[in-house]
Biopython code that builds the backbone (N, CA, C, O; Angstrom):
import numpy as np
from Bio.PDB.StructureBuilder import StructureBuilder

atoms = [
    (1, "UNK", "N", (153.074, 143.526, 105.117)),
    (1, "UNK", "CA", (153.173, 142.184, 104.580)),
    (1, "UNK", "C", (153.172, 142.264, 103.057)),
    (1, "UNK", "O", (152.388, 142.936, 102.386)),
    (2, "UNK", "N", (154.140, 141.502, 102.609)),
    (2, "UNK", "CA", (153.883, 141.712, 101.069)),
    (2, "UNK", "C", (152.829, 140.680, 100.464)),
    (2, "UNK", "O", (152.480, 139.554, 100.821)),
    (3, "UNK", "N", (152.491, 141.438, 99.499)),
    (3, "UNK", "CA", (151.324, 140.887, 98.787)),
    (3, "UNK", "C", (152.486, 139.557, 97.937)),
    (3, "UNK", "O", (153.694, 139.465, 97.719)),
    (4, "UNK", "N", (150.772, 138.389, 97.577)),
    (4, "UNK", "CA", (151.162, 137.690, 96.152)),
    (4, "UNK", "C", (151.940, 137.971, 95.360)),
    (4, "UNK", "O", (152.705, 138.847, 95.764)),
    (5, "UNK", "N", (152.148, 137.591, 94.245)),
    (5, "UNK", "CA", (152.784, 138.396, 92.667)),
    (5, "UNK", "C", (151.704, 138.304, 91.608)),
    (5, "UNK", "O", (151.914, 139.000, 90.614)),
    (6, "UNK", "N", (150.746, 137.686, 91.616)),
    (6, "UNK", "CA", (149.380, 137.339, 90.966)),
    (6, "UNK", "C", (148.372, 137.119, 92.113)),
    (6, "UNK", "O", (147.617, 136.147, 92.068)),
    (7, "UNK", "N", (148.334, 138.053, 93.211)),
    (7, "UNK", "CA", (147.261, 138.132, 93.566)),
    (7, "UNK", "C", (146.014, 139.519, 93.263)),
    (7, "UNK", "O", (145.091, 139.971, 93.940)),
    (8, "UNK", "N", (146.519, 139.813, 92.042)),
    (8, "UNK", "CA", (145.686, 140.890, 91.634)),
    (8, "UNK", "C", (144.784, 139.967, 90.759)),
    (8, "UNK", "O", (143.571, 139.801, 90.887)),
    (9, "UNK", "N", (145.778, 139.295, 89.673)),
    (9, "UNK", "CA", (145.225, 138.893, 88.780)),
    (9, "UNK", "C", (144.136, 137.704, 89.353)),
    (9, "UNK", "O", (143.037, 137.478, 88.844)),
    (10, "UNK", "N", (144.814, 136.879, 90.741)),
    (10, "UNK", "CA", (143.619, 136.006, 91.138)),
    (10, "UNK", "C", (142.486, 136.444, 91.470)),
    (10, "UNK", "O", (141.527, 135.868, 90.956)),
    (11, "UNK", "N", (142.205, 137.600, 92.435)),
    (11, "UNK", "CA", (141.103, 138.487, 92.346)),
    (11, "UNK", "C", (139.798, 138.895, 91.223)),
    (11, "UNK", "O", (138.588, 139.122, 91.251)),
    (12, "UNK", "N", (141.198, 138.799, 90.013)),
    (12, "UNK", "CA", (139.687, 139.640, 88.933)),
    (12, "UNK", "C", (139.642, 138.253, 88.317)),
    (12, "UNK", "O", (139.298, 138.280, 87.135)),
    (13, "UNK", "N", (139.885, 137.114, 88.783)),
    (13, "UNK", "CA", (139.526, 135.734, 88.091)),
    (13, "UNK", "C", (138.411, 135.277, 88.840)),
    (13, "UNK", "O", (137.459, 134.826, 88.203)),
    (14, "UNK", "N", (138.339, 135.325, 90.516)),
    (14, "UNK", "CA", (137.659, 134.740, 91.323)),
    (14, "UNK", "C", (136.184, 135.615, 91.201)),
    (14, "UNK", "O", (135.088, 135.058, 91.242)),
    (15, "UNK", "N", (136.429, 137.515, 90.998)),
    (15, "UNK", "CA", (135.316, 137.840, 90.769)),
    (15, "UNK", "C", (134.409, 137.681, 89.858)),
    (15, "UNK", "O", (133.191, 137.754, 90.023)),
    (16, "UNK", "N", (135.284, 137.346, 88.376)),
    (16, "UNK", "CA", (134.448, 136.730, 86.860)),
    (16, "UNK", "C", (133.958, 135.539, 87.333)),
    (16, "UNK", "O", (132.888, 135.227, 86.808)),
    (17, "UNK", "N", (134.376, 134.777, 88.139)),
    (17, "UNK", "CA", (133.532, 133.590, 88.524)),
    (17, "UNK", "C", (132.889, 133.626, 89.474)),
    (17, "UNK", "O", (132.778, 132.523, 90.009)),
    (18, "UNK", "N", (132.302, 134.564, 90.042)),
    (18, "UNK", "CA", (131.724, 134.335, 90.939)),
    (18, "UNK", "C", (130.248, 135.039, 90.235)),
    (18, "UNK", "O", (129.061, 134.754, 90.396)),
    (19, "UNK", "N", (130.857, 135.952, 89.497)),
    (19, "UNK", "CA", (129.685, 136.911, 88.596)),
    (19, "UNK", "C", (128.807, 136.295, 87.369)),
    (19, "UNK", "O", (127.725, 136.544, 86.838)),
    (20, "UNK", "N", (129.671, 135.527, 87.240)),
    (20, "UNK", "CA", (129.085, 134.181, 85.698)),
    (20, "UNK", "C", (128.094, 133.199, 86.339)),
    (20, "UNK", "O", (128.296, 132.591, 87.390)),
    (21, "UNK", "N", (126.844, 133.111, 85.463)),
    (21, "UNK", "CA", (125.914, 131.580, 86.087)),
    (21, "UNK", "C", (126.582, 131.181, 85.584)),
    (21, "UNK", "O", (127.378, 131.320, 84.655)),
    (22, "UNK", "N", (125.915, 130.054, 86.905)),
    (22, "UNK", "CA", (126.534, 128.255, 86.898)),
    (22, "UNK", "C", (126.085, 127.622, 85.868)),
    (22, "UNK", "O", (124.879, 127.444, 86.034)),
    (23, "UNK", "N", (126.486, 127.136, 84.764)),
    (23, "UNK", "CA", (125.511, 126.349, 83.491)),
    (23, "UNK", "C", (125.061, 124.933, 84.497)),
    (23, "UNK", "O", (125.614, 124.130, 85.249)),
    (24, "UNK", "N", (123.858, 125.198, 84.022)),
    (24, "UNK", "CA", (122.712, 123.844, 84.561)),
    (24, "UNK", "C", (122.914, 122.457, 83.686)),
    (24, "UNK", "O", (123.069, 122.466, 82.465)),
    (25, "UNK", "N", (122.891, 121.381, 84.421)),
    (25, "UNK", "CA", (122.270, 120.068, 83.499)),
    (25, "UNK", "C", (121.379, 120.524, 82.358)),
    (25, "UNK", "O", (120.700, 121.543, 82.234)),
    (26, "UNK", "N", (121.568, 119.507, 81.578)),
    (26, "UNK", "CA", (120.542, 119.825, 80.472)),
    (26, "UNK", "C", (119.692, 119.672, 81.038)),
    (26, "UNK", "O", (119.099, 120.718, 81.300)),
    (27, "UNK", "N", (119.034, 118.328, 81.617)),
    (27, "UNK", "CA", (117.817, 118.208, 82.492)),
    (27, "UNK", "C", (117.307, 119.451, 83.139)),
    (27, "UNK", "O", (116.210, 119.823, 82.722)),
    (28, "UNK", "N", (117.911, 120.231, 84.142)),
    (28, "UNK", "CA", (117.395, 121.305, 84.798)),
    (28, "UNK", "C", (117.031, 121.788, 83.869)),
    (28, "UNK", "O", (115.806, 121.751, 83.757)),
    (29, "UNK", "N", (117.859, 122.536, 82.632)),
    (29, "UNK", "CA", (117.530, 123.555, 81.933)),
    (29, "UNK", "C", (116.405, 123.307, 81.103)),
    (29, "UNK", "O", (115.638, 124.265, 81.204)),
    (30, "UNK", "N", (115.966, 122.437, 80.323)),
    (30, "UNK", "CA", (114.667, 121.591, 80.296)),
    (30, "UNK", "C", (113.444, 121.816, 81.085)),
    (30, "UNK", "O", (112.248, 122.016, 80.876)),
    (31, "UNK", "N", (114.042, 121.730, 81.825)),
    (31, "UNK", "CA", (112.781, 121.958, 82.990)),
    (31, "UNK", "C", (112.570, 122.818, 83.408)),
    (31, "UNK", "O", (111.383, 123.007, 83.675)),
    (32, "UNK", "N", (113.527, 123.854, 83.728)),
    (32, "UNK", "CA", (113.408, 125.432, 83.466)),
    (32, "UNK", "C", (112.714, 125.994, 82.755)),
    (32, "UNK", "O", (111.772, 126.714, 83.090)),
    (33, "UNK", "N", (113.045, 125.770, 81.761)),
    (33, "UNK", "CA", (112.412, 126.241, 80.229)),
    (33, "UNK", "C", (111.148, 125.962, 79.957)),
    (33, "UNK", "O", (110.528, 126.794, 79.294)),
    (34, "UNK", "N", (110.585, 124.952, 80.323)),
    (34, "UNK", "CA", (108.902, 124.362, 80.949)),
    (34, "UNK", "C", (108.153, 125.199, 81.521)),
    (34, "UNK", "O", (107.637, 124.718, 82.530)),
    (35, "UNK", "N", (107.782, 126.570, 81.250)),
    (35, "UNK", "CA", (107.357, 127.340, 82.253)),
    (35, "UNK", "C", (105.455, 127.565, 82.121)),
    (35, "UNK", "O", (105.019, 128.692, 82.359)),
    (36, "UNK", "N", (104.699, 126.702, 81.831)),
    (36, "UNK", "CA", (103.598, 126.645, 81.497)),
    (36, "UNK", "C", (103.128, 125.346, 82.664)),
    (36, "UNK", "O", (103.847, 124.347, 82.664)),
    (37, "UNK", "N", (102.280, 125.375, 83.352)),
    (37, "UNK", "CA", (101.378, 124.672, 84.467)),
    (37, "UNK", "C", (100.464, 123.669, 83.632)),
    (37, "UNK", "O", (100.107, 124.049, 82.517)),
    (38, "UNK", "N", (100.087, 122.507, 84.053)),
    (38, "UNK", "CA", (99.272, 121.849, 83.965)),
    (38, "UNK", "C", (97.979, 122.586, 84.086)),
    (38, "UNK", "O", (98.080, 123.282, 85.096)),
    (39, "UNK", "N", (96.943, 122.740, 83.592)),
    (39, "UNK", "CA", (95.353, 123.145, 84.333)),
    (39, "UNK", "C", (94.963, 122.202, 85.155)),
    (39, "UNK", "O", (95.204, 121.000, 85.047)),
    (40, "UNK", "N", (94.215, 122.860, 86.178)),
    (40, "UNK", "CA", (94.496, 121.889, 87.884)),
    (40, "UNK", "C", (93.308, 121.352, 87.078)),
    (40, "UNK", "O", (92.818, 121.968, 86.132)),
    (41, "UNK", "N", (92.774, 119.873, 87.625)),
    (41, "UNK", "CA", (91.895, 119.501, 87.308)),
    (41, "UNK", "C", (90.646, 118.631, 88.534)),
    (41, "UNK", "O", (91.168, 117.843, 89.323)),
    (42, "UNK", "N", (89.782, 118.737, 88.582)),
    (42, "UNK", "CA", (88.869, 117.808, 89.837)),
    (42, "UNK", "C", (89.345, 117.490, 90.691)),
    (42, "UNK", "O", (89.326, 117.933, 91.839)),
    (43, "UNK", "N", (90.104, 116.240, 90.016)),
    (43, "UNK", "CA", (90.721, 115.383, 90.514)),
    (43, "UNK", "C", (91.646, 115.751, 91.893)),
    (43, "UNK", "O", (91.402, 115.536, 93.080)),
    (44, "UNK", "N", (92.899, 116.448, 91.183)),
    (44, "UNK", "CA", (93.504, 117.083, 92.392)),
    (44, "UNK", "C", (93.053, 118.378, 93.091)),
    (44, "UNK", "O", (93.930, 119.047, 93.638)),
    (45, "UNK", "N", (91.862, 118.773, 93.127)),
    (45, "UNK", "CA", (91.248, 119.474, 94.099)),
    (45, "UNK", "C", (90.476, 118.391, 95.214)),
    (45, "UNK", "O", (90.151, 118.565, 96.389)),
    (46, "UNK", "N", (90.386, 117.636, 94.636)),
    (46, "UNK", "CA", (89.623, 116.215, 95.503)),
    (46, "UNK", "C", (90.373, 115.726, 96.553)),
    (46, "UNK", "O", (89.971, 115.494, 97.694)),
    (47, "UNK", "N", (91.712, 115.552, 96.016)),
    (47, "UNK", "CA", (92.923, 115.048, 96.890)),
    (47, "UNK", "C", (93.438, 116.307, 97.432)),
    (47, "UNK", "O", (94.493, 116.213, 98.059)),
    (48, "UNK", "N", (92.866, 117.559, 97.311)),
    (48, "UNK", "CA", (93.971, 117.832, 98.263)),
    (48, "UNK", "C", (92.607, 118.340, 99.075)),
    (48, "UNK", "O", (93.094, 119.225, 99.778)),
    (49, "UNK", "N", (91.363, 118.308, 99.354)),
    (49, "UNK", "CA", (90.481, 118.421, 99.847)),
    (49, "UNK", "C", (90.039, 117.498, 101.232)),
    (49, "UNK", "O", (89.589, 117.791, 102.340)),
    (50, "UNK", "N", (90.350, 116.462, 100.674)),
    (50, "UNK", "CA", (91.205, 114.596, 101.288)),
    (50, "UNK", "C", (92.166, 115.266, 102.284)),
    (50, "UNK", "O", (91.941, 115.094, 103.482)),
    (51, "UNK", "N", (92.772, 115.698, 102.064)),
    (51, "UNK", "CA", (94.062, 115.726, 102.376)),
    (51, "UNK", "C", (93.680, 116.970, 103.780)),
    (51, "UNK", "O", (94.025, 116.751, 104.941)),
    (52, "UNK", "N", (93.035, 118.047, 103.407)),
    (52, "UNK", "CA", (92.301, 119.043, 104.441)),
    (52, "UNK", "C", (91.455, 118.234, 105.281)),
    (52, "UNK", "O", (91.377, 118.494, 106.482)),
    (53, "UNK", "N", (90.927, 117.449, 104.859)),
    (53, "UNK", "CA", (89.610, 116.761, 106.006)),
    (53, "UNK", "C", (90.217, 115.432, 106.962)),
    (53, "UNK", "O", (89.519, 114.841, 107.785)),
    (54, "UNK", "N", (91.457, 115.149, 106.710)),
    (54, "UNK", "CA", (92.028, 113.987, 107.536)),
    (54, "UNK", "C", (93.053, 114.958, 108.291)),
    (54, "UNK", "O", (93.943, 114.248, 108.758)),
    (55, "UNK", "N", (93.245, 116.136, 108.552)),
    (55, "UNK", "CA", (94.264, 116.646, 109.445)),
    (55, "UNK", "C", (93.521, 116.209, 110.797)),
    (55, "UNK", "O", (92.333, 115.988, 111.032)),
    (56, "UNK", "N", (94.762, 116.164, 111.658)),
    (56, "UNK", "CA", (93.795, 115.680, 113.190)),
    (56, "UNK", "C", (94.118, 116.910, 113.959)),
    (56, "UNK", "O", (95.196, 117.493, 113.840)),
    (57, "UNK", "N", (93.110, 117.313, 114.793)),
    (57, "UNK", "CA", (93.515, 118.303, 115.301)),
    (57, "UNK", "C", (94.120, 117.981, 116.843)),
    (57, "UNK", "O", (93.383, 117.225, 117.476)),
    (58, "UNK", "N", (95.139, 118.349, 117.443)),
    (58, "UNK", "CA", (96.260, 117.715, 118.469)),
    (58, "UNK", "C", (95.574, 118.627, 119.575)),
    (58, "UNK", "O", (95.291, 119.810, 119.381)),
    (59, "UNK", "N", (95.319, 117.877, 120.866)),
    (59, "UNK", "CA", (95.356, 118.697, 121.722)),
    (59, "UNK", "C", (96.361, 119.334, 122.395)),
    (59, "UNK", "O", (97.368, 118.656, 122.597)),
    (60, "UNK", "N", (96.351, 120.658, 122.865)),
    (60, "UNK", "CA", (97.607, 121.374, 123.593)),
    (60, "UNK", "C", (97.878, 120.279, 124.458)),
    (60, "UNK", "O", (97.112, 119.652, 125.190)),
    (61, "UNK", "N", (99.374, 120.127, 124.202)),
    (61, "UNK", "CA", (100.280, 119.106, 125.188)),
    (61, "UNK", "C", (101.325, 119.988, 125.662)),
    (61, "UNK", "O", (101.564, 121.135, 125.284)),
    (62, "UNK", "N", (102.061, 119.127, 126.756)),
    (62, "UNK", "CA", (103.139, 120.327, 126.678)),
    (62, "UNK", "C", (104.027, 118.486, 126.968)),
    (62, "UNK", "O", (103.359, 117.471, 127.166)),
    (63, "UNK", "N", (105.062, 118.498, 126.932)),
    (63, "UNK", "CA", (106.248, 117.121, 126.885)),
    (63, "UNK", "C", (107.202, 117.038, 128.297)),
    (63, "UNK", "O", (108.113, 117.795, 128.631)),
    (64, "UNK", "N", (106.661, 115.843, 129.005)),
    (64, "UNK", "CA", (107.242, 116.620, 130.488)),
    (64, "UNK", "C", (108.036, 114.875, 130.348)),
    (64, "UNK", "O", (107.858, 114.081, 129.424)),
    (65, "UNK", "N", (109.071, 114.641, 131.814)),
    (65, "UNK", "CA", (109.552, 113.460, 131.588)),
    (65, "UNK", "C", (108.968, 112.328, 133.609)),
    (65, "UNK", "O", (109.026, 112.618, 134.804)),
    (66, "UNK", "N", (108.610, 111.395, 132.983)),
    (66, "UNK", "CA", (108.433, 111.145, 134.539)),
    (66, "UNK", "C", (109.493, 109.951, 134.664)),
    (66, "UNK", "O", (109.936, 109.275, 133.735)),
    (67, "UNK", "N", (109.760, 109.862, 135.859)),
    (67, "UNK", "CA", (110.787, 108.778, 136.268)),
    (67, "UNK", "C", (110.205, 108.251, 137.145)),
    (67, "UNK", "O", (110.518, 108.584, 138.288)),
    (68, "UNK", "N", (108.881, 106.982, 136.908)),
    (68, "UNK", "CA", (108.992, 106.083, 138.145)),
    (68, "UNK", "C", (109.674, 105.117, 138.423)),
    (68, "UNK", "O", (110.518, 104.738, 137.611)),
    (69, "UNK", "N", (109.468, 104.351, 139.835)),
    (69, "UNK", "CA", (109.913, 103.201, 139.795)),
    (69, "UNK", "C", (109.604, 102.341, 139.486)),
    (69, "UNK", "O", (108.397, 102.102, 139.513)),
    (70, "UNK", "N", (110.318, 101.601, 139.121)),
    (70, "UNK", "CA", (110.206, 99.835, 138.255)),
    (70, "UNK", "C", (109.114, 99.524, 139.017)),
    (70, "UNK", "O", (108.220, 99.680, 138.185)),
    (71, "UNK", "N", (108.686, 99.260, 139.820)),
    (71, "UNK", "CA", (107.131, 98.707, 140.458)),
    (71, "UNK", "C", (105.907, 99.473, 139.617)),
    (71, "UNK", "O", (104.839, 99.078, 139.148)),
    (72, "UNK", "N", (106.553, 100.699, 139.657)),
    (72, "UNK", "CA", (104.856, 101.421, 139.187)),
    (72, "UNK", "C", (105.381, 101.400, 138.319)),
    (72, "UNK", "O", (106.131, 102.226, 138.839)),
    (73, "UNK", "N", (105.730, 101.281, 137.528)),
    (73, "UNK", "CA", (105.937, 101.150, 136.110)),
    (73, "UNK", "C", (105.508, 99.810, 135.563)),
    (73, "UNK", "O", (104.913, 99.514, 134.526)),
    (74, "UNK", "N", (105.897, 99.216, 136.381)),
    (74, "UNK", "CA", (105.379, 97.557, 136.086)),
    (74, "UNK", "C", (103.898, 97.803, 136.076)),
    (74, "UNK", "O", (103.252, 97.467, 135.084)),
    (75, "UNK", "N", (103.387, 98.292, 136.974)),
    (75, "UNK", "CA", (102.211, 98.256, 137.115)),
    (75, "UNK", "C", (101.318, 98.618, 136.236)),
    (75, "UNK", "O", (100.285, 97.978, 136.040)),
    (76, "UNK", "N", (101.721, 99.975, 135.458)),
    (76, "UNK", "CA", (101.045, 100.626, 134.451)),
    (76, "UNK", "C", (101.443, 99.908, 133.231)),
    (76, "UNK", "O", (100.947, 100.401, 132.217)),
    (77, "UNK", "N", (102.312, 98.728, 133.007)),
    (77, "UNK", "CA", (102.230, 98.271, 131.665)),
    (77, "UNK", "C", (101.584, 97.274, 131.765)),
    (77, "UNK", "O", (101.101, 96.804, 130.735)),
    (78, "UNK", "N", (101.349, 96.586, 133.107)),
    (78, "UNK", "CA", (100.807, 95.216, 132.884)),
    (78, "UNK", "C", (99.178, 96.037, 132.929)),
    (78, "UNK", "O", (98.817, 95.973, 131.754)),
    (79, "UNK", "N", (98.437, 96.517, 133.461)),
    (79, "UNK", "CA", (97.220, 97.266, 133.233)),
    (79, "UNK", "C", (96.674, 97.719, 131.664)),
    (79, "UNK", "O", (95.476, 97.549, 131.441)),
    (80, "UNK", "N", (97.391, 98.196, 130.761)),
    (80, "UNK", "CA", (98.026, 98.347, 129.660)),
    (80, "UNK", "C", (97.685, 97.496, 128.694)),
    (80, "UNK", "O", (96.842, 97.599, 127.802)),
    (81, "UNK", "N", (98.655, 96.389, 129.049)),
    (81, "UNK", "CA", (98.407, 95.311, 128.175)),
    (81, "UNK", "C", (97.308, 94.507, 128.937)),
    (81, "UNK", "O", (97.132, 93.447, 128.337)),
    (82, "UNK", "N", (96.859, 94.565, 129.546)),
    (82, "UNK", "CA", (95.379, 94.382, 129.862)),
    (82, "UNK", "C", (94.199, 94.746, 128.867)),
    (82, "UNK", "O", (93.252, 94.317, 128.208)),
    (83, "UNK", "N", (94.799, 95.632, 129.167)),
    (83, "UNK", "CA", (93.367, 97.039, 128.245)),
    (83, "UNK", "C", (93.706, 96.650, 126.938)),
    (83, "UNK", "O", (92.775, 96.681, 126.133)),
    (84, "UNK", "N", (94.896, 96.263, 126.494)),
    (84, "UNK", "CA", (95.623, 96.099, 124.803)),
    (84, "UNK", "C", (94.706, 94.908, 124.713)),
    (84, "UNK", "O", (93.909, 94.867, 123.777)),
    (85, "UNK", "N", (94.748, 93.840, 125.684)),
    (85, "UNK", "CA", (93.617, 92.529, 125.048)),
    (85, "UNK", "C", (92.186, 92.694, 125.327)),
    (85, "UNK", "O", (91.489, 91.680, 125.274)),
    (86, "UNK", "N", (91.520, 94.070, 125.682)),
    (86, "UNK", "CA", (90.305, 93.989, 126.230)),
    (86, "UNK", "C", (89.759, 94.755, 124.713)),
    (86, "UNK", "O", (88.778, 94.687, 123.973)),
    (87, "UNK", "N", (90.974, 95.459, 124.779)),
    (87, "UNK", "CA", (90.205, 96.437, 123.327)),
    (87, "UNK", "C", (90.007, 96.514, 121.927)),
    (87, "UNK", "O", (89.336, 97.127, 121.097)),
    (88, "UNK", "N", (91.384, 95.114, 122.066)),
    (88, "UNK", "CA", (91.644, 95.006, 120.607)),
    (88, "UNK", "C", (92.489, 95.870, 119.882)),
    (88, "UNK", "O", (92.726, 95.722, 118.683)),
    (89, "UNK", "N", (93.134, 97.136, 120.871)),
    (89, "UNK", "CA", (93.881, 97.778, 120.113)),
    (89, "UNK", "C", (95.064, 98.393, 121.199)),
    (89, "UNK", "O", (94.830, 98.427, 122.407)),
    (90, "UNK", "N", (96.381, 98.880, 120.611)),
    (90, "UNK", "CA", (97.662, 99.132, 121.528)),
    (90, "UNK", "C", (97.105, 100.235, 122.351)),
    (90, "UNK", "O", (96.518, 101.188, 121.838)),
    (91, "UNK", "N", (97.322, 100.082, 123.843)),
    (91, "UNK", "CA", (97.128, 101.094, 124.763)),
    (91, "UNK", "C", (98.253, 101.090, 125.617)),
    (91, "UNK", "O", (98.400, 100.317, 126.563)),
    (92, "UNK", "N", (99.136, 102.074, 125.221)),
    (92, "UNK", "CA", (100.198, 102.549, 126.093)),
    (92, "UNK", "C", (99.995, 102.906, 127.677)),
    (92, "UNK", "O", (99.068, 103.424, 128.300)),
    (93, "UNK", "N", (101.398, 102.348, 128.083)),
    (93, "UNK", "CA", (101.265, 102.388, 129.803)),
    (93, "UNK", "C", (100.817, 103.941, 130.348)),
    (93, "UNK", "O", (100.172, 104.284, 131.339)),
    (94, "UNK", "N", (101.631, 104.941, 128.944)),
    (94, "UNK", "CA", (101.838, 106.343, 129.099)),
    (94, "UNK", "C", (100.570, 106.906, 129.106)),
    (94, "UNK", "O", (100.498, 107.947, 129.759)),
    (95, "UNK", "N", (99.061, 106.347, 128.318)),
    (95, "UNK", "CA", (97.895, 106.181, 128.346)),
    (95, "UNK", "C", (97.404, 106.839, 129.585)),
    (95, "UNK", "O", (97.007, 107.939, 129.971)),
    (96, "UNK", "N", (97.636, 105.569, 130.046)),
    (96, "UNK", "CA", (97.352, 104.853, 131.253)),
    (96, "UNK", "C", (97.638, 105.983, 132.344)),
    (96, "UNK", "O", (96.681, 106.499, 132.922)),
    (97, "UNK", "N", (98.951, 106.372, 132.632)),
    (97, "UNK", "CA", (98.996, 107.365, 133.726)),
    (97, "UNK", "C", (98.426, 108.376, 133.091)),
    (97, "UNK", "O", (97.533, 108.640, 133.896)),
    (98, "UNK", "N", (98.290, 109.206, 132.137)),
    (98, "UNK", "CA", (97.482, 110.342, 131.592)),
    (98, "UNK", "C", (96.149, 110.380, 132.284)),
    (98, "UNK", "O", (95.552, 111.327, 132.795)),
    (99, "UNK", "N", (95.880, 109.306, 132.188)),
    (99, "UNK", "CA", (94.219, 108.816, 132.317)),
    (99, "UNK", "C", (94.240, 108.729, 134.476)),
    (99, "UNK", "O", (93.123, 108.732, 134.994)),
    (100, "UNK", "N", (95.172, 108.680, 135.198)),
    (100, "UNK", "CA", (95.314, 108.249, 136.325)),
    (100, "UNK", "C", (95.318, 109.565, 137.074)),
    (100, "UNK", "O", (94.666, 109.872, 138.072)),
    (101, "UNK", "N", (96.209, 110.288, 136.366)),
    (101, "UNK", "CA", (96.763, 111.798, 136.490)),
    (101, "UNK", "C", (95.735, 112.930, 136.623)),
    (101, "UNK", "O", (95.843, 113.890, 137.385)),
    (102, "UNK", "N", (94.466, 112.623, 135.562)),
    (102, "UNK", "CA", (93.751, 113.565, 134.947)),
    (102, "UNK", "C", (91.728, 113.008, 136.256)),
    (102, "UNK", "O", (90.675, 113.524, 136.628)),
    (103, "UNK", "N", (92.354, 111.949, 136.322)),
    (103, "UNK", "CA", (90.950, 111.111, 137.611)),
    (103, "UNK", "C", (91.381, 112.019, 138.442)),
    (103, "UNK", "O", (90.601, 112.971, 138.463)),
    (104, "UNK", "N", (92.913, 112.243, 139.630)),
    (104, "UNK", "CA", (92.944, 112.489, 140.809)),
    (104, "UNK", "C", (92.999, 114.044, 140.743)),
    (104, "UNK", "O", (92.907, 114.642, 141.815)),
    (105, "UNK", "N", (93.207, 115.096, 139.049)),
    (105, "UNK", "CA", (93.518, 116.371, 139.475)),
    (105, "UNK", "C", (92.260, 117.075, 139.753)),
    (105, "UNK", "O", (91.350, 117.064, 138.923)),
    (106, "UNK", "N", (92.153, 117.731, 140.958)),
    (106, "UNK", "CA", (91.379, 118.730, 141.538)),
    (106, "UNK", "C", (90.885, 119.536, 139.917)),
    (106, "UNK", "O", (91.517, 120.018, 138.978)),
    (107, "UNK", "N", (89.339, 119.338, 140.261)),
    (107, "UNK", "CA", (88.833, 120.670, 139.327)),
    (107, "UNK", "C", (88.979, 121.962, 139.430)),
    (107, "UNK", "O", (88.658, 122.491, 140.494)),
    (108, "UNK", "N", (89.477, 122.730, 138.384)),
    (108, "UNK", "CA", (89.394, 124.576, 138.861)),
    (108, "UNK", "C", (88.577, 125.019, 138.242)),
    (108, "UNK", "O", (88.335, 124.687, 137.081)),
    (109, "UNK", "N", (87.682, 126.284, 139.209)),
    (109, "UNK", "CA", (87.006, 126.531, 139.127)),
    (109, "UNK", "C", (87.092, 127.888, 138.357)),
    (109, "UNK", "O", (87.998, 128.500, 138.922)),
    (110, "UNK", "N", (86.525, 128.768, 137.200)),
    (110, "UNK", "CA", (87.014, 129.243, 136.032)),
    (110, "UNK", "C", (86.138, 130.604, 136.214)),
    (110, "UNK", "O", (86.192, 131.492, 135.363)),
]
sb = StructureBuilder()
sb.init_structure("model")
sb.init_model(0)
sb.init_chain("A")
sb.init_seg("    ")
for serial, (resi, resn, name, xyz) in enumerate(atoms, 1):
    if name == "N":
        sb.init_residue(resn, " ", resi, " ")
    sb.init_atom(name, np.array(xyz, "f"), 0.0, 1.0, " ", f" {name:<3s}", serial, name[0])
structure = sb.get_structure()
């Protein structure tokens, strides 16, 4: 196959550009050039201390899918929103069977 007629010369153009930095925004380069830290101070050891003591710790779940029928399903939301006006706060139907699931499973013995 024959070559280009300037595909030599496109070559040693594409490699000078590929070999050259990219010139930055002034902004970046600014900010680049900034290379000195704030000294951490109290303050943000406080917040990020805050920030360590509100992690919640999740219990092992694993994400399964159930398909009931519209009856029991009905059932577990109207129970639900039962519990939502008893408690004062949102209690999912999904709650609800967790809590139904975990009454009828057989204990194992360890």
């Amino acid at each position: 196959m024959k070559q280009p007629r300037d595909a030599a010369a496109l070559a040693a153009s594409l490699t000078n550009a590929a070999n050259a930095p990219l010139p930055l925004p002034e902004r970046a380069t600014a900010l680049l050039q900034r290379t000195e830290t704030p000294p951490q101070t109290e303050q943000t050891e406080t917040r990020q201390s805050k920030k360590a003591a509100k992690v919640k710790i999740m219990p092992d779940t694993v994400g399964i899918t159930l398909r009931p029928t519209r009856e029991l399903l009905n059932d577990y939301t109207i129970a639900a929103a039962e519990r939502t006006k008893a408690k004062g706060r949102v209690v999912s139907a999904q709650e609800i069977m967790l809590e139904v699931l975990e009454r009828g499973r057989p204990k194992v013995q360890k």
